[in-house]
C-alpha positions as CSV (number, residue, x, y, z in Angstrom):
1,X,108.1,116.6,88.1
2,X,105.8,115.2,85.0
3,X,102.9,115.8,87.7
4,X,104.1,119.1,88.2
5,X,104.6,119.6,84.7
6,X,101.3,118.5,83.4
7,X,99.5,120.7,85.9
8,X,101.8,123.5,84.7
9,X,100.4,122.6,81.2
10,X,96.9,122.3,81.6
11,X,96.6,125.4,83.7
12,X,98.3,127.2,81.2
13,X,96.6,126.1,78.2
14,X,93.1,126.6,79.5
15,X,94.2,130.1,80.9
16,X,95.9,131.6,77.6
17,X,92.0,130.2,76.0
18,X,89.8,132.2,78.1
19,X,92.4,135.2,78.4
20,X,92.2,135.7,74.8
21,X,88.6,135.0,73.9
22,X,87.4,136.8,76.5
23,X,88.4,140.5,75.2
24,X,87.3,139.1,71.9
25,X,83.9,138.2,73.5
26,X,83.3,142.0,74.8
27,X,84.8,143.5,71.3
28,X,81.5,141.2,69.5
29,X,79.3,142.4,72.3
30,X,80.1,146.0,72.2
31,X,79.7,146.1,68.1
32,X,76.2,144.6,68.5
33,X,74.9,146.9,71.1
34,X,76.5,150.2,69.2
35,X,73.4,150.5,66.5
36,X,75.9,152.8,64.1
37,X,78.7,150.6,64.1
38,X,76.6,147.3,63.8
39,X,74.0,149.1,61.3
40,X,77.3,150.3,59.2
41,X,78.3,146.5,58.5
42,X,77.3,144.3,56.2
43,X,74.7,141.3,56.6
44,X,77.9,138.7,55.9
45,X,79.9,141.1,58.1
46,X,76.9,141.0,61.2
47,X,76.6,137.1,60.7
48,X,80.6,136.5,60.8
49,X,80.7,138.2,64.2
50,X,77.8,136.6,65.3
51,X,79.5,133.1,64.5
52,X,82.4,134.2,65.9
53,X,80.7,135.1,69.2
54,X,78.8,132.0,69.8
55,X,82.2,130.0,69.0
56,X,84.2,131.8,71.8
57,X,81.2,131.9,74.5
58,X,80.9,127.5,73.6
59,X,84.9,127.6,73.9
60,X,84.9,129.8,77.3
61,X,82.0,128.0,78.9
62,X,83.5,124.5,78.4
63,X,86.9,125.7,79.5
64,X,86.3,128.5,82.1
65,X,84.5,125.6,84.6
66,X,87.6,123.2,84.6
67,X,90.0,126.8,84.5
68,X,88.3,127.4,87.6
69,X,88.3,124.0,89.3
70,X,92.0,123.7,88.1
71,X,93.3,127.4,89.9
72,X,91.3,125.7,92.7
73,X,93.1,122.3,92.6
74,X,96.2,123.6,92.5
75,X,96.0,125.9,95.6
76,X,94.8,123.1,97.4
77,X,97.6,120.4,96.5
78,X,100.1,123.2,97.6
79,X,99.0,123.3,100.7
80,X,101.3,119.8,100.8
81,X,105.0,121.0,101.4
82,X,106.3,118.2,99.1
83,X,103.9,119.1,96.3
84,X,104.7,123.1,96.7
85,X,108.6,121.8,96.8
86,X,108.1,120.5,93.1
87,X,106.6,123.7,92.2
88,X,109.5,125.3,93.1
89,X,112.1,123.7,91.6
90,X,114.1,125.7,88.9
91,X,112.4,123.9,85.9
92,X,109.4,125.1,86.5
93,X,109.2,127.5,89.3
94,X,109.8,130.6,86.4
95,X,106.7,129.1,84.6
96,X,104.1,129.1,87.7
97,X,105.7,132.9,88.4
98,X,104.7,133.7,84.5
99,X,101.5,132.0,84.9
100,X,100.5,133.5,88.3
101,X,101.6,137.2,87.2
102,X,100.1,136.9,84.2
103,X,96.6,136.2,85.0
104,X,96.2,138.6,87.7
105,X,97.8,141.3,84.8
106,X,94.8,140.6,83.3
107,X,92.3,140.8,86.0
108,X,93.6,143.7,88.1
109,X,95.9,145.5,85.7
110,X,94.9,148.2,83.1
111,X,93.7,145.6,80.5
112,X,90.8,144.4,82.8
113,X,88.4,145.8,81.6
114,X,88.9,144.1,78.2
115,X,87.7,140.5,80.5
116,X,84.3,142.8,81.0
117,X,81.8,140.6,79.3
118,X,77.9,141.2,79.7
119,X,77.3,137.6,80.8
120,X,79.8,136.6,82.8
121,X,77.5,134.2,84.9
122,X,76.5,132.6,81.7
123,X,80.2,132.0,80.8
124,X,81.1,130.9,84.4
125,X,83.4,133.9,84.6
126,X,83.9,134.4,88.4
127,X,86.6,136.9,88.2
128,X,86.8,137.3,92.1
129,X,87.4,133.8,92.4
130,X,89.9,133.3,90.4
131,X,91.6,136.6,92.3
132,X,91.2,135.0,95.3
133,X,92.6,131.5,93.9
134,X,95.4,133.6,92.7
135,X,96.1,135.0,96.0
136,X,95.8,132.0,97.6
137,X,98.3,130.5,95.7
138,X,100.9,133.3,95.9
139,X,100.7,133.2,99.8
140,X,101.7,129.9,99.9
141,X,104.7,130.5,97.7
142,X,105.4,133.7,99.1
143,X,107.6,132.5,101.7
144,X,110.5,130.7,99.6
145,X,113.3,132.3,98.3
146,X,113.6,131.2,95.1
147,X,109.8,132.1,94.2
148,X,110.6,135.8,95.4
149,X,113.7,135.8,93.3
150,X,111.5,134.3,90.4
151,X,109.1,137.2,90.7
152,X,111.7,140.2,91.0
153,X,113.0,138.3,87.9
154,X,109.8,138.8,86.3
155,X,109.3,142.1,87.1
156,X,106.5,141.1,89.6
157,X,105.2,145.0,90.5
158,X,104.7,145.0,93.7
159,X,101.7,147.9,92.8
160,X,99.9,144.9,91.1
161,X,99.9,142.5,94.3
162,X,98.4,145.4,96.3
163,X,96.1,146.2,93.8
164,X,94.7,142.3,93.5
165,X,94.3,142.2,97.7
166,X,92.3,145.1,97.4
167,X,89.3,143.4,96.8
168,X,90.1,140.2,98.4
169,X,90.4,142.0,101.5
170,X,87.3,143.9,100.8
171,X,85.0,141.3,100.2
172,X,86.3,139.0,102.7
173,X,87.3,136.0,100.4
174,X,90.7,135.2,102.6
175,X,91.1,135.8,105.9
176,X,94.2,135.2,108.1
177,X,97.2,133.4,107.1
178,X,95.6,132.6,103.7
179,X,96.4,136.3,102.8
């Protein structure tokens, strides 16, 4: 369970970093690139959000790679029954449903475009990766009770999982029983 645990942690922590710098990242952008609104502030004011902006890009970039590899790792350790037993035990199945649910919120539901930032490459934002590391890993829970009592617990909208296979379908990035 402290594996489990850990993994929980980690994933979490580096997720609720890029999550919220992210939106803060395109707020900085789009001031810059609006001449009125960035001609309207003052030279402290300009430099501030310039500061700001070049923390959060160094904060996404070092923690958006190891996000990524993370969503990654953890879909392929579940492929191990055992492993995907731990995940599902009371203590901590709630936490993976919150986690799961509230990632793909973020990249499929009506605050998405807030992750729109004009250099994603540069940041290592793969946002159709991370979809499809997301479906990944709800197929393989998606076949146990308690994780489908977990979700309607949540409020898991069932709108939101179509919504996220949309794409993954579209571009190909599971096939088969990986959906």
């Amino acid at each position: 369970i402290k594996f489990a645990n850990g993994i929980m942690n980690e994933t979490n922590t580096l997720i609720a970093t890029v999550m919220q710098k992210l939106p803060e990242i395109r707020e900085a952008q789009l001031k810059m690139k609006n001449p009125q609104e960035w001609g309207a502030l003052s030279e402290e004011e300009q430099k501030q959000i310039s500061e700001r902006l070049e923390e959060h890009e160094r904060d996404v970039k070092h923690a958006l790679p190891l996000c990524n590899k993370t969503l990654q790792m953890f879909g392929y350790l579940n492929t191990d029954e055992d492993i995907r037993k731990l995940f599902l035990l009371d203590e901590l199945c709630s936490r993976l449903v919150a986690m799961l649910l509230h990632v793909m919120t973020k990249l499929v539901g009506s605050k998405g475009l807030e992750l729109k930032v004009d250099n994603p490459e540069e940041l290592e934002f793969k946002p159709k990766m991370m979809l499809r590391d997301l479906c990944y890993i709800f197929g393989l829970f998606a076949k146990a009770e308690v994780f489908q009592v977990e979700c309607a617990k949540s409020g898991c909208d069932p709108g939101l999982l179509r919504q996220a296979l949309k794409p993954v379908k579209k571009l190909n990035l599971l096939q088969g029983e990986q959906l």
